[in-house]
N, C-alpha and C positions, 0 to 999 in steps of 0.2 A: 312909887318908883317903877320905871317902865321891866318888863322882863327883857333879860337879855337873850336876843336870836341866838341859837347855836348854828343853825344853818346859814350863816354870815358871816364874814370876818368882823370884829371889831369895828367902830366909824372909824377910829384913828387908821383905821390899816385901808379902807375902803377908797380911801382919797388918794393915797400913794399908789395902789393897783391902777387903779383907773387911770391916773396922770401918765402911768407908767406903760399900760399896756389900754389903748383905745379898745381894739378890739381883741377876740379870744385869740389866741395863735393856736395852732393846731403845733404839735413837737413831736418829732420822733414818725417810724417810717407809718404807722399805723398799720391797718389789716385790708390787704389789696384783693381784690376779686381775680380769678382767672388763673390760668396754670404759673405757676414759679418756674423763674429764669432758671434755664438748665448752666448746672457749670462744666467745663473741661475735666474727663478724669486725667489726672496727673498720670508719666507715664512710673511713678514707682508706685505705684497704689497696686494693694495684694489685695481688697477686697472692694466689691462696686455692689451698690444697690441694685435692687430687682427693674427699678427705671431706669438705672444706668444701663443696666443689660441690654434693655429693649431699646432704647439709643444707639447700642453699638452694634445693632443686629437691623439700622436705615428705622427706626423710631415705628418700632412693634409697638403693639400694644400689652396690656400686664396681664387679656386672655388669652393671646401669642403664648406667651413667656407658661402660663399653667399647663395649655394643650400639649406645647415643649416639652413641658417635664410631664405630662401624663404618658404621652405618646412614643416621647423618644428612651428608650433605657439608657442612651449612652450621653444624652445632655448630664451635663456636671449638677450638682442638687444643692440645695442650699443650705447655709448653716445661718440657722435664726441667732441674732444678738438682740435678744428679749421678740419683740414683736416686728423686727425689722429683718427683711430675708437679702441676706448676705452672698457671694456667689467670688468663687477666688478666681482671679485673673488667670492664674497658670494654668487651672481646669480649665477653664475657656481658651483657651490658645492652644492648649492638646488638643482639645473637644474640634478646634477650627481644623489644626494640621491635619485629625486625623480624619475629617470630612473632605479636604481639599485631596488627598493621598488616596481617596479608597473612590469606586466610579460611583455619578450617582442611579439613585435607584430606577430601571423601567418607569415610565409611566402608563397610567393603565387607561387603556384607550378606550371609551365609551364602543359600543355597537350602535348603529340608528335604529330607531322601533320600529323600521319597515324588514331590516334585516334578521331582527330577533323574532317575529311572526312568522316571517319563513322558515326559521330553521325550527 
């Protein structure tokens, strides 16, 4: 008596697959290469992810977003939900008013290397 494949359906089942489906279908969305479609933040959303950030700040990058919070004390800080950094909308819209409201900082002008040898 033959052994029976387990890595096989049945003959009985073998015949109706095949009649029924020629070739394999692929189903379902599968696993896509390359960055994930960004979506709209809703305008009542009270908390946006670390990429959302950097989206709404003309699409920073997430070492923008760290040097931001190393650099600036008055960027809003995050609150971790497990392993994912969280950042509330209403700090960020104070964080913007109170940037748009206050002048910005001097910029600090290089000297040329011919001018810094003379003095």
């Amino acid at each position: 008596m033959p052994q029976p494949n387990h890595n096989q359906p049945p003959a009985s089942m073998q015949a109706t697959v095949s009649e029924t489906v020629p070739h394999r279908v692929r189903r379902g969305a599968g696993y896509t290469l390359g960055p994930r479609r960004q979506f709209a933040v809703p305008s009542s959303a009270v908390w946006i992810t670390a990429k959302q950030v950097c989206e709404r700040y003309g699409g920073r990058s997430l070492m923008w977003l760290w040097r931001k919070l190393r650099d600036d004390a008055n960027f809003p800080r995050a609150t971790y939900f497990g392993r994912i950094q969280f950042f509330s909308v209403a700090e960020l819209e104070g964080y913007e008013r109170r940037c748009a409201a206050s002048p910005p900082p001097p910029k600090h002008r290089r000297t040329p290397s011919r001018e810094r040898a003379e003095a």
